[in-house]
C-alpha positions in Angstrom: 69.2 54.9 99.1 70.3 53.7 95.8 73.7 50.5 95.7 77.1 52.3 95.1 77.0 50.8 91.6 73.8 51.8 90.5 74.7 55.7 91.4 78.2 54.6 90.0 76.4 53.9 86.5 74.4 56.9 86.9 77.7 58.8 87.3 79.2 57.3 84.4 75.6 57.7 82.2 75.8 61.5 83.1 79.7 61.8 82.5 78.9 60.3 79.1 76.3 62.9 78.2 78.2 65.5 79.4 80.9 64.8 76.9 78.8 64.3 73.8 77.5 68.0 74.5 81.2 68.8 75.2 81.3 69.9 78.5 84.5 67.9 79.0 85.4 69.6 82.9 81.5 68.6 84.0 82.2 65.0 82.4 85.6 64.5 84.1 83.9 65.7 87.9 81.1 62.9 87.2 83.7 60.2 86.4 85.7 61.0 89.5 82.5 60.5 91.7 82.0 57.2 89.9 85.9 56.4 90.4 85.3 57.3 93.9 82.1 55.4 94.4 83.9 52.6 93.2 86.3 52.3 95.4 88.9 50.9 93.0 87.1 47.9 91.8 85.8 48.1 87.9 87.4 51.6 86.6 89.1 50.2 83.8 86.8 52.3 81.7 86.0 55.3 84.0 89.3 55.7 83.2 89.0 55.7 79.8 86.4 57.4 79.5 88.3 59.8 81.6 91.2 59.9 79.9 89.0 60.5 76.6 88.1 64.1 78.1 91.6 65.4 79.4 92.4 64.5 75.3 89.7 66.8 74.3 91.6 69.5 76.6 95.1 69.3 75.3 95.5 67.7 78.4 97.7 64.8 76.7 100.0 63.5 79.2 97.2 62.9 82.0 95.2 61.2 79.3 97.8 59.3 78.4 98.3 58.0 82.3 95.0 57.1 82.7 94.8 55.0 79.3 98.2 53.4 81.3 96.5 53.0 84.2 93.2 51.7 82.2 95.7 48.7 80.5 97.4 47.5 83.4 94.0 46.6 85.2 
């Protein structure tokens, strides 16, 4: 079985893909396994990332929370 952080990358690789081929909702569900697999530790820019996809679905005002959430760790 693969570290938490190596299938936490993995996560984050896939998330990344997704959203270049614009599957944003497919993108966002990888992040939150990544944000899950880490536990709270290093998300700074999961949520980014994150928040990055909720902008490409109009979805302002949760994007906007996670860039918040994103500065402040």
């Amino acid at each position: 079985m693969k570290p938490k952080n190596e299938c936490k990358f993995a996560f984050i690789n896939r998330g990344i893909c997704l959203k270049n081929l614009k599957k944003f909702n497919e993108a966002i569900q990888n992040y939150d396994e990544a944000i899950t697999l880490s536990q709270g530790a290093d998300v700074e820019d999961i949520y980014y990332f994150k928040g990055n996809c909720l902008l490409e679905l109009n979805k302002f005002e949760e994007a906007i929370l996670l860039y918040d959430q994103a500065i402040e760790l």
